[in-house]
GULO-647546 format. One record per residue: residue in one letter; x, y, z of N, C-alpha, C, O in turn. Coordinates in steps of 0.2 Angstrom, whole numbers, plus 5000, padded with zeros to 4 digits. Layout:
! residues N
aXYZXYZXYZXYZ...
***
This chain:
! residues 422
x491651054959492050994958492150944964492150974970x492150894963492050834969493250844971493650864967x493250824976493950804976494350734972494950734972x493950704969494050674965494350684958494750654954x493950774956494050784950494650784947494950824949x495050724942495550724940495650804937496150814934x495250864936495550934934495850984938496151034937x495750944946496151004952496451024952496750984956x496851074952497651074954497551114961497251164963x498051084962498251134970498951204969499251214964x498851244974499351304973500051294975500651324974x499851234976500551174980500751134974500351094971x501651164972501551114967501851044967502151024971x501551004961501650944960501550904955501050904950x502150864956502350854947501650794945501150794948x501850754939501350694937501550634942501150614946x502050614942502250554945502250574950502750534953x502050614955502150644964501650594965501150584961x501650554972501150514973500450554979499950524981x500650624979499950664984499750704980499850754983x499550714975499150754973498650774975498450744980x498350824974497550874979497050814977496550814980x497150764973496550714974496950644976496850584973x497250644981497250604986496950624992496350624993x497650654996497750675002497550635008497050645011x498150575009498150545012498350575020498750625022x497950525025498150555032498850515035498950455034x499250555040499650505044499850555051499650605053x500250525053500450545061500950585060501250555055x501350635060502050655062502050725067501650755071x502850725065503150765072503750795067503850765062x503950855069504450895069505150915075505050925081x505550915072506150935078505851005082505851015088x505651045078505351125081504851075084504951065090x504351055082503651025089503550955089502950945087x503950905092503950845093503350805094503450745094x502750835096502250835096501950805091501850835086x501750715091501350715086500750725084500350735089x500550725077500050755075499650725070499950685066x498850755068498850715058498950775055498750835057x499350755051499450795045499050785038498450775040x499050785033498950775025499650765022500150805024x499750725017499950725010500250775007500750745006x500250835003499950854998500750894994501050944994x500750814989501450864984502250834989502250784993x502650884989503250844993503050895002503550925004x502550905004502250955010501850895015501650845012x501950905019501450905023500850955029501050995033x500350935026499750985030499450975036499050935038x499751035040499951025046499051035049498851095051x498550975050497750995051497451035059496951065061x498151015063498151035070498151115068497751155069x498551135065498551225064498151255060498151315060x497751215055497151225053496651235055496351275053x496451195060495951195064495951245070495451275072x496451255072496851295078496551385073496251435075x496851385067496451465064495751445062495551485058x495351405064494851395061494451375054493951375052x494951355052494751355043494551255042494451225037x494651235047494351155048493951155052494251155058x493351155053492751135057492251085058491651085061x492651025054492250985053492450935060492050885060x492750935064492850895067492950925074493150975073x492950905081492950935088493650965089494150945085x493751015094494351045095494950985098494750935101x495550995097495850955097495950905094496450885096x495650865090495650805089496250775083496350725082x496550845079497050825076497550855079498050875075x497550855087498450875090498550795091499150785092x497950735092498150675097498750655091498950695087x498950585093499650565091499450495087499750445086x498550495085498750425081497650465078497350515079x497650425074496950425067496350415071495750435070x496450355079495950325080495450395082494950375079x495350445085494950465087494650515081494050525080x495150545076494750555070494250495068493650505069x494550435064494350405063493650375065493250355061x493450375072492850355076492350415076491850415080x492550475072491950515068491750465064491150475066x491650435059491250415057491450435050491650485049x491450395043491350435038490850495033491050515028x490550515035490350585036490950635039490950695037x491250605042491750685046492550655041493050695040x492450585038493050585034493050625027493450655025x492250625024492150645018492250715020492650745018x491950745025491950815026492650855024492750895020x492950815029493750835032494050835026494350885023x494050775023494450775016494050835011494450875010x493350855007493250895005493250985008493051025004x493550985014493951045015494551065016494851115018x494851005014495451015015495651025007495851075004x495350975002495350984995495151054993495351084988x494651084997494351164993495051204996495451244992x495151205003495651255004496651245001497151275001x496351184998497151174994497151194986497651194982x496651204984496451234975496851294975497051334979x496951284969497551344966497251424966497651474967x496251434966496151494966495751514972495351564972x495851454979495651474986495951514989496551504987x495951564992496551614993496651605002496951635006x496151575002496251575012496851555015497151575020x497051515011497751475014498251495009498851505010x497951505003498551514998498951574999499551575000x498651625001498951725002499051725010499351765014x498751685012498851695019499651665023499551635028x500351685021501051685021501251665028501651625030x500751695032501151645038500651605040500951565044x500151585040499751535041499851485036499551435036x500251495031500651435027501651415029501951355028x501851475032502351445037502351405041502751375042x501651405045501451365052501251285049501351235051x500951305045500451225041500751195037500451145036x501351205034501451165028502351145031502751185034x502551085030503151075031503351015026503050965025x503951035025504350985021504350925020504950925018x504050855021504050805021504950775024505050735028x505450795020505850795023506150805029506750785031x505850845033505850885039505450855043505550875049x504850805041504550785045504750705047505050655043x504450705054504550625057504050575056503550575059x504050545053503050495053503350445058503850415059x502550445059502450385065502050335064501650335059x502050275069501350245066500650275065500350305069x500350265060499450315059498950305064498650355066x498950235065498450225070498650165077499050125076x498450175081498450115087498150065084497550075082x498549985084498149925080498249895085498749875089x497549885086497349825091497349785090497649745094x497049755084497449695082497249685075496749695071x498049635073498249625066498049555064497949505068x497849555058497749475054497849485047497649525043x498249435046498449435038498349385035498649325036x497949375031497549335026498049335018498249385016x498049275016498449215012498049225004497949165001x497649285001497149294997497449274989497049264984x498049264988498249284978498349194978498749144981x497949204974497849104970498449114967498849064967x498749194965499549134962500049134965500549114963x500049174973500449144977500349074979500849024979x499649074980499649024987499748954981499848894984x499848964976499948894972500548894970500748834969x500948944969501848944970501848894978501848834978x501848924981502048894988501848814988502248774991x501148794985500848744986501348694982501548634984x501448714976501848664970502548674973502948664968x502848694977503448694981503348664983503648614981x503048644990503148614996502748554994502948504997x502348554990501648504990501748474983502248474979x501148444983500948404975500848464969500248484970x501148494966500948544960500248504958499848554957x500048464957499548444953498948474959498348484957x499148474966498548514969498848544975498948524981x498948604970499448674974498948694979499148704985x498448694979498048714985497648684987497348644984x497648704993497348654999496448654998496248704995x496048615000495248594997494948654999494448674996x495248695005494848735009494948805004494348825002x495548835001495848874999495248934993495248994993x494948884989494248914984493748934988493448984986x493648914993492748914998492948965002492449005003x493748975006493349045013494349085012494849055010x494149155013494849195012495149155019494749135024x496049145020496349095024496649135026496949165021x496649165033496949205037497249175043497349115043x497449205048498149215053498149275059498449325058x497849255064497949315068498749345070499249305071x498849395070499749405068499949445075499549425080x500249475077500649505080500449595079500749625075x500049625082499949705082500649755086500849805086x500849705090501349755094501849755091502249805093x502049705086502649715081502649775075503149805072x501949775074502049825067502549875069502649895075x502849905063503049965062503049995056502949965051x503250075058503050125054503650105050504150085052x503650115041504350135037504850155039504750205042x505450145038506150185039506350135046506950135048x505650115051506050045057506750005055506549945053x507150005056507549945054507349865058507049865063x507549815053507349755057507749715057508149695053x507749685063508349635066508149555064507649515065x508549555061508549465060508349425066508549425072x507649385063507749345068508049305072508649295070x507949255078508349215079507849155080507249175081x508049075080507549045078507448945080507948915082x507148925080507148835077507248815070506748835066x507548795069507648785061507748705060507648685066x507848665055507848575054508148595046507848615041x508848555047508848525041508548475037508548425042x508248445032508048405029508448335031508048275032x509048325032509448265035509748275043510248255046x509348305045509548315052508948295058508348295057x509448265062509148235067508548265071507948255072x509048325073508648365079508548435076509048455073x508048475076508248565074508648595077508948555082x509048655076509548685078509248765080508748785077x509648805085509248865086510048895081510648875081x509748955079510249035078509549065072508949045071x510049125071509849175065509649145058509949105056x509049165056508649135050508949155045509149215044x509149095041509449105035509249105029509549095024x508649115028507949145022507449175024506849155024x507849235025507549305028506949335021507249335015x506349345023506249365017505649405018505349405024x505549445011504949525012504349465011504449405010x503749505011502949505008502849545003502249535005x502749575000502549624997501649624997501249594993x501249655002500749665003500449745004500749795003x499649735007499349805007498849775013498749715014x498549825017498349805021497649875021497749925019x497149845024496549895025496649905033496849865037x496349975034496449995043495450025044495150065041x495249985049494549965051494450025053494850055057x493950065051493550145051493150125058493150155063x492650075056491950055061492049985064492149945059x492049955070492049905073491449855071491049865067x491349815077490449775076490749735083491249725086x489849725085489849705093490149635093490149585088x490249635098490349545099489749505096489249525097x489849445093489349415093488749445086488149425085x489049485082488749535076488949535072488949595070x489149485067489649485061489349545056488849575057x489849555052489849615048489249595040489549555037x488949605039488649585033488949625027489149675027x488849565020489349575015489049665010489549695007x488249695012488049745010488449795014488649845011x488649795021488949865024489649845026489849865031x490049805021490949785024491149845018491149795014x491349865017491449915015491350005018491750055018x490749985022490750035025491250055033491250095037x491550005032491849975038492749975038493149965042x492750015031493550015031493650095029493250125026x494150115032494450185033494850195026494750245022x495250155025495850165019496350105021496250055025x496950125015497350075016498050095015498150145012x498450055017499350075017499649995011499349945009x500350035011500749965008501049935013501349975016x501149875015501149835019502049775017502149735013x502249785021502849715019502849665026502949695031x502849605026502549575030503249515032503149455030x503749525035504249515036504449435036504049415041x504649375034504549325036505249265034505549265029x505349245039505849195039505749135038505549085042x505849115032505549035030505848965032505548915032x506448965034506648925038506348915043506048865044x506248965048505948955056505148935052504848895055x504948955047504148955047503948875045503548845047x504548845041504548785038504548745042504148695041x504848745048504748715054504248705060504148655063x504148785061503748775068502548765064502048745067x502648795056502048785054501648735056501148745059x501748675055501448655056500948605064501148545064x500648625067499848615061499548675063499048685060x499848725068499548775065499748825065499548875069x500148835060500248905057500848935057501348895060x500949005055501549025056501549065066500949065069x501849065067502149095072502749155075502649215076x503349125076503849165078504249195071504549245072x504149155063504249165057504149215058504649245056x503549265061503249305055502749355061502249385060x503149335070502949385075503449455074503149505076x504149455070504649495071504449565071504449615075x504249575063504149635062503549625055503549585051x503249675057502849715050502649765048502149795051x503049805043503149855041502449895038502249875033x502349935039501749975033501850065032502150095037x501650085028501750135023501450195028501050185032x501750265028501650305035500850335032500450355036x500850335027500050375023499450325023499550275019x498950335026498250285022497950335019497750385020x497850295012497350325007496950295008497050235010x496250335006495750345010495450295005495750295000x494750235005494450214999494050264995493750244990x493950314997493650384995494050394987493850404981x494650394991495350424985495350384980495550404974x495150304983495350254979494850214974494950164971x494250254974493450244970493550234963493450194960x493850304961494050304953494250234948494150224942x494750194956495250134953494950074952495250024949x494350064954494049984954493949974948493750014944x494049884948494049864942493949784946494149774952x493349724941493449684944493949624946494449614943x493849604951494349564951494449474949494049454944x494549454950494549384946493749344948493349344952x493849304940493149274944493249194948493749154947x492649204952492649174959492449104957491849094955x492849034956492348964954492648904957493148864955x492248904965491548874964491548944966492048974967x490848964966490449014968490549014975490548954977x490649064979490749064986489949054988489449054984x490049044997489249035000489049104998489449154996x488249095001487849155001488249205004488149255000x488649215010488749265016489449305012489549365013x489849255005490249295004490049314996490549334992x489549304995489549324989489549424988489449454993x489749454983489849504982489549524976489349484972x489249614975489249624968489849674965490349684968x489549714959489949744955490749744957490849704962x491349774954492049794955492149774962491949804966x492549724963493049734971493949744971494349744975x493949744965494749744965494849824963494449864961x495549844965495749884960496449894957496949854959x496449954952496949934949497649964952497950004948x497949954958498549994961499149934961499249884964x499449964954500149954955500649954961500650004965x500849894961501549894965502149854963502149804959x502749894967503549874966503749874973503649914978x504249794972504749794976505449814975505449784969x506049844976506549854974507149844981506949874987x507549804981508049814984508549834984508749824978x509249874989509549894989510049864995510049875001x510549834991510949794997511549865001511549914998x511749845006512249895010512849915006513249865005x512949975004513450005000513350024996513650074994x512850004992512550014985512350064984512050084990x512250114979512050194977511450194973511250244971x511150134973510250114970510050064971510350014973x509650064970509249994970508749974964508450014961x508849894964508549864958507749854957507549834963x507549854956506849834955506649774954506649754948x506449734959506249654957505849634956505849574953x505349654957504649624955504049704955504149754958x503549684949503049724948502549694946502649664941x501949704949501249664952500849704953500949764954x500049684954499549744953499249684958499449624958x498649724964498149724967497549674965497249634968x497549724958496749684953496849604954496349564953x497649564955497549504954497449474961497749424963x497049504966496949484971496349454971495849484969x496349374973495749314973495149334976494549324974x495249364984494749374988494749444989495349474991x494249484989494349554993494349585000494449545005x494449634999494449645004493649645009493649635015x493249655007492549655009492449595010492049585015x492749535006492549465007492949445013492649415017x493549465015493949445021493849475027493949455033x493349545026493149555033492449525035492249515041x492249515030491349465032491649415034491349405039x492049375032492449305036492649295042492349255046x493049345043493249385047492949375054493149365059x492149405054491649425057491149375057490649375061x491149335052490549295052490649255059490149235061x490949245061490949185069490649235076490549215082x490449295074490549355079490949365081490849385087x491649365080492249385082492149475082492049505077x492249505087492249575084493049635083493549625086x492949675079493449715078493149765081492749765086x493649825079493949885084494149935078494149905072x494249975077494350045075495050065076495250075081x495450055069496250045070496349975068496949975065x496049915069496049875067496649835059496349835054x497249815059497349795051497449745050497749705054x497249735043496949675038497549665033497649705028x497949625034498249605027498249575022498149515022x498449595016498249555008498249505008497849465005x498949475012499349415012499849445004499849495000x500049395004500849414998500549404993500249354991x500549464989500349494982500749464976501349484976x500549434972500949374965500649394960500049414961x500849394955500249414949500349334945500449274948x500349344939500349274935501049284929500849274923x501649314930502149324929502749314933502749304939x503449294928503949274934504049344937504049354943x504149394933504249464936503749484940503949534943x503249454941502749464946502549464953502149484956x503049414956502949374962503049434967503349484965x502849424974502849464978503249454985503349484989x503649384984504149374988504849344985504849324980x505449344989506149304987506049214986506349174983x505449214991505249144990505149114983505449064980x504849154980504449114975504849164967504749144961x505149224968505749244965506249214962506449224956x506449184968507049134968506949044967507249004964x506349044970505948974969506448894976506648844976x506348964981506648944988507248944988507648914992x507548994983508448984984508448954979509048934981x508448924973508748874969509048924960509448914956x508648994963508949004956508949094959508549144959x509649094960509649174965509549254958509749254952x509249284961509249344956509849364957510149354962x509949424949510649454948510549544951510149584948x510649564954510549624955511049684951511649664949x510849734951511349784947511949804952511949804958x512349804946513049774949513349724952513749724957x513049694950513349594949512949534955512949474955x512749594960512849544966511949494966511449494964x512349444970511349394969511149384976511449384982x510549374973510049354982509549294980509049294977x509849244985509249224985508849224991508349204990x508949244997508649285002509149355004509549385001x508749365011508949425011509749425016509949385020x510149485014510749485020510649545023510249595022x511149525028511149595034511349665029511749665024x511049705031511149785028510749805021510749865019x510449725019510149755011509549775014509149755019x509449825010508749865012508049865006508149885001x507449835009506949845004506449895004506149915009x506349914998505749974999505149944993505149904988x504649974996504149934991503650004992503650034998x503250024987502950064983502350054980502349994977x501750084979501150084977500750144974500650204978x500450134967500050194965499550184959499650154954x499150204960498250214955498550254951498950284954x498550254944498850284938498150304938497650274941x497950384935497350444935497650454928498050424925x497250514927497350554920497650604922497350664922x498450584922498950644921498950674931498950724935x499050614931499050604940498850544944498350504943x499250544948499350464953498950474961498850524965x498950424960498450414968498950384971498850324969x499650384975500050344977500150364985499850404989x500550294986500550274995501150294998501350275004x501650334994502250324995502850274995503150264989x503050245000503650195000503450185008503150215012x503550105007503750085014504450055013504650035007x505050045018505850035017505649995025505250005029x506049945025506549935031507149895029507149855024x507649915033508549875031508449845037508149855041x508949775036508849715040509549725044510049735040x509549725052510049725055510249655056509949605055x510849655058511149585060511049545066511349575071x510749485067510349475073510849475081511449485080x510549465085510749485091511049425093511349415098
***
């Protein structure tokens, strides 16, 4: 059986809706109060697999001594995929319900396997650098028919090349970071001059982002046959953004202090190995793109997501929006050939953003912006209270997962609660 095979079961149990099953096993960074030390781990059920102590008894050999004690994916990752597939198909055979190397072996599953709960995740990879690209036609045309002429929500450029944004790498963080409001330039519509304080339409993204497996030299763009070959896996992504300061400082180019603050992503990347099963096409492209970004077969896939917020005090959270991947305009293959076509070069660790994820539904949208439709019509949350952006102490968590055959390919949760600005 390939690690794919929806028939595997692992001796680790896990339910249907658990988002690691033996046919994910997503990698990520963590650390334990006993060994502080970070490390990669595995996924697998509510465990994670400790690969630094696998390799240390021998039973991982696919990759050089050490290499899963370092504290971040990059020097994994710059094996090459061969040592991805490897690593992933041995960790898959030693997780089966009738391997007995790890399954009988009691203390060498003491030392390896740890509670998710007990464990600390860290960032996955060192991101040299971030760019978050503007890809879902029914965001960018909410936004357009707000600000702009609805009769031509999108800008002439918007059909012809995916519209990106080099961002901020030193801001990202891992889930569970809390985030401080910013502080800012703002202009009221009847005001003379802008005014500086704290953004008063704080708001999430709900996106996904790809983490770059193989770089390309300066001066060497990526071609549209091997950009896939070129991506490791991907996280969920929430891409923090203050619309007041953006409103202002945008133009003519672009966002900036808006959207340097923070950016959150999800502590597991699943791998596109994991994620093969799910493709399905994505919308069709008209005008036809030039030659450089034309594409064949499936590029989208099908991974559900959910945004839910939980204001401060509250004992749950609401679920406000649910939206699917597949309605993404440009792929992701199409935004790194773009990307690259100038010879711009990437690096290894590298992250790529979806841009904010909307489907063609009011339940669909992927920000507070276009939710509320800039504030004019606030949602109701369970137990009475409304938003039309975000306040201090509400916390958002946003989630992602491939529906399989009686098993889920999922990302986890990414969360951050907003602090009250300084």
């Amino acid at each position: 059986m390939t690690p794919n095979d929806p028939r595997l079961t692992s001796f680790i149990d896990v339910s249907p809706d658990c988002h690691f099953p033996i046919q994910n096993l997503p990698f990520g960074i963590f650390s334990t109060a006993a060994d502080p030390a970070p490390r990669v781990g595995i996924a697998i059920g509510g465990q994670v697999l400790d690969l630094a102590v696998l390799a240390e008894a021998g039973l991982v050999k696919t990759a050089p001594e050490g290499i899963f004690a370092r504290p971040s994916l990059n020097p994994f990752i710059a094996l090459g995929r061969p040592a991805w597939r490897e690593t992933r198909a041995r960790i898959s055979e030693l997780l089966r319900h009738d391997n007995p190397a790890l399954r009988d072996d009691l203390s060498l599953r003491s030392r390896a396997l740890v509670p998710q709960a007990q464990a600390r995740m860290h960032l996955p990879v060192e991101i040299g650098g971030y760019t978050d690209f503007y890809s879902s036609r029914e965001h960018a045309t909410n936004v357009g028919s707000m600000f702009r002429d609805p009769k031509n929500a999108l800008m002439p450029n918007w059909l012809h090349i995916p519209i990106g944004y080099n961002g901020r790498a030193s801001s990202v963080v891992v889930s569970g970071t809390p985030v401080r409001r910013p502080n800012g330039q703002t202009k009221a519509p009847d005001a003379e001059f802008p005014s500086f304080g704290p953004s008063r339409k704080l708001d999430f993204e709900l996106e996904t982002a790809f983490i770059l497996g193989r770089g390309n030299e300066l001066g060497r763009p990526i071609p549209m046959a091997e950009a896939e070959e070129h991506i490791f896996g991907m996280v969920v992504m929430n891409d923090w953004s203050a619309r007041d300061i953006q409103q202002w400082e945008y133009v003519p180019l672009g966002p900036f202090n808006s959207k340097t603050f923070a950016t959150s992503i999800s502590p597991w990347v699943v791998t596109m190995e994991a994620l093969e099963p799910f493709r399905v096409a994505g919308p069709v492209q008209d005008p036809q793109p030039l030659p450089y970004l034309r594409q064949t077969g499936p590029q989208g896939f099908d991974l559900h997501l959910e945004v839910a917020l939980r204001p401060a005090g509250a004992k749950s959270e609401t679920v406000i929006s649910r939206t699917n991947f597949r309605h993404m305009y440009w792929s992701m293959a199409q935004q790194l050939v773009h990307h690259t076509i100038s010879g711009c070069n990437t690096r290894i660790g590298d992250l790529m953003g979806s841009g904010t994820i909307s489907g063609p539904t009011p339940d669909s949208l992927g920000s507070l912006l276009e939710l509320t439709w800039n504030g004019k019509t606030p949602l109701v949350l369970e137990g009475g209270e409304e938003r039309s952006f975000l306040q201090d102490g509400d916390e958002v968590i946003m989630t992602g997962w491939c529906q399989g055959e009686g098993y889920r390919i999922g990302f986890g949760k990414v969360s951050g609660r907003i602090e009250p600005a300084l």
